[in-house]
N, C-alpha and C positions, 0 to 999 in steps of 0.2 A: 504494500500500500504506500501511496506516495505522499509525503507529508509534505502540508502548505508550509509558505518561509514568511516569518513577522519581522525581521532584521529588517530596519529602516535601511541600512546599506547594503544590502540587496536589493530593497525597492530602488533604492537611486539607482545603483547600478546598472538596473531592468533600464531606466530611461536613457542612459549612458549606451545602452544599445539599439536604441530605436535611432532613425536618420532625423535631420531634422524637422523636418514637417508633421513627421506623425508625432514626434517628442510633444511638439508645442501642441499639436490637438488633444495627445495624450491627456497630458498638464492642466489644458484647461478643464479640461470632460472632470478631471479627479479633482480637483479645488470645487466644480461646481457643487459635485457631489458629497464631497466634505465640508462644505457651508450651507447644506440642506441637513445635514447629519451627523456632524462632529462624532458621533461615537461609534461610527463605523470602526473595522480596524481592517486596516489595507493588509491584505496576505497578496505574497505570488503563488499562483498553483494556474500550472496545464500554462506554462510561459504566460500567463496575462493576469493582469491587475484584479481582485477581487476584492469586494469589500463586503463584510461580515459585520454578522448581528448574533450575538451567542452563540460563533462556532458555526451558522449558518450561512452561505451565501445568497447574499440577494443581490448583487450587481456585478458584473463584469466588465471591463474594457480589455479589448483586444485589439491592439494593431494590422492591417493589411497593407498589402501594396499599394493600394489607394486611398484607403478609407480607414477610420476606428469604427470599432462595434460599441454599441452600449448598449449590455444585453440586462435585463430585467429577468430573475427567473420566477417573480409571480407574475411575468407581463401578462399575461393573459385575462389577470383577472383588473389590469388596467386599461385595456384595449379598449373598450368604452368609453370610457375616463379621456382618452387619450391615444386618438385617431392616427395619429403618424408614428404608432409601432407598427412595426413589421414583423410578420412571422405566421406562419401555420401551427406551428405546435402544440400540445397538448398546456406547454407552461411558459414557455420562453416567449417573448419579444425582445425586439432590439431595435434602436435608432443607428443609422447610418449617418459620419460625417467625412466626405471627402476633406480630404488636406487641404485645400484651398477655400473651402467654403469656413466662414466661422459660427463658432460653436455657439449656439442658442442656451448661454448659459441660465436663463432663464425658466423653458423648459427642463435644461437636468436638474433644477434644484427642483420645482412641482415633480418631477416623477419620482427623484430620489427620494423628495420624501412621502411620496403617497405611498411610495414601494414599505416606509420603513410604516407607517401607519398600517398597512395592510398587514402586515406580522410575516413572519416568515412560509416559506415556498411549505406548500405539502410535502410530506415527506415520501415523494412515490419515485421509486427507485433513484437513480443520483443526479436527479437536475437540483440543484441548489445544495449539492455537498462535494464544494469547490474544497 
C-alpha cells in the first residue's frame, strides 16, 4: 500500500517539478482552495496534490500537458450546485484550466468549500482515499 507524503518539502519540491505554466496554475488553484478551507492538509499521493479532511480526500489537483484538473471526489453531489463540473462518474467531477486561461479563483473557493460543507466522499471503494 502506498503511503501519502505530508512533508511540506516535498510538497514544494512536487512544484519544483512542474514547468512553469502549470507551476503558477498549480499555485493558484491551491491558495484558492486553502483560503476557502484553511484546515485542509495538503498530502502528495498518485504524483498530484491532494487535500484532506480527516484522512479523507476531497480535492485533487493534477497537472497535464495542457491543463490542471481540479477534481472534487463528492463532485457529483455538487453538479447541481455547480454546472461547469465535468465528469460522468458515479463520484468525481472536475474543472479544467488550460495554462493560459486564468484561474477563476472565485469559483474554487464556492466549490472548495461546499465540497468541505458536504462532509466527506462515501466511502464506496477508493474514490476519495487519496
Amino acid at each position: 500500500m502506498r503511503r501519502s507524503s505530508r512533508s511540506g518539502a516535498l510538497i514544494a519540491a512536487y512544484f519544483d517539478t512542474l514547468d512553469p505554466a502549470a507551476r503558477s496554475t498549480v499555485q493558484e488553484l491551491r491558495q484558492a482552495v486553502m483560503a476557502a478551507a484553511p484546515q485542509f492538509q495538503q498530502v502528495l499521493k498518485w504524483g498530484n496534490l491532494c487535500f484532506q479532511l480527516d484522512g479523507r480526500t476531497l480535492l485533487m489537483i493534477s497537472a497535464h500537458k495542457t491543463h490542471a484538473s481540479l477534481q472534487f471526489f463528492n463532485g457529483a453531489a455538487l453538479a447541481e450546485q455547480f454546472p461547469q463540473l465535468e465528469g460522468p462518474g458515479r463520484s468525481v467531477r472536475l474543472l479544467k484550466w488550460r495554462y493560459s486561461q486564468p484561474v477563476n479563483q472565485a469559483l474554487v473557493r464556492e466549490l472548495a468549500a461546499a465540497a468541505v460543507q458536504l462532509g466527506l466522499p462515501a466511502s464506496s471503494g477508493s474514490e476519495g482515499s487519496c
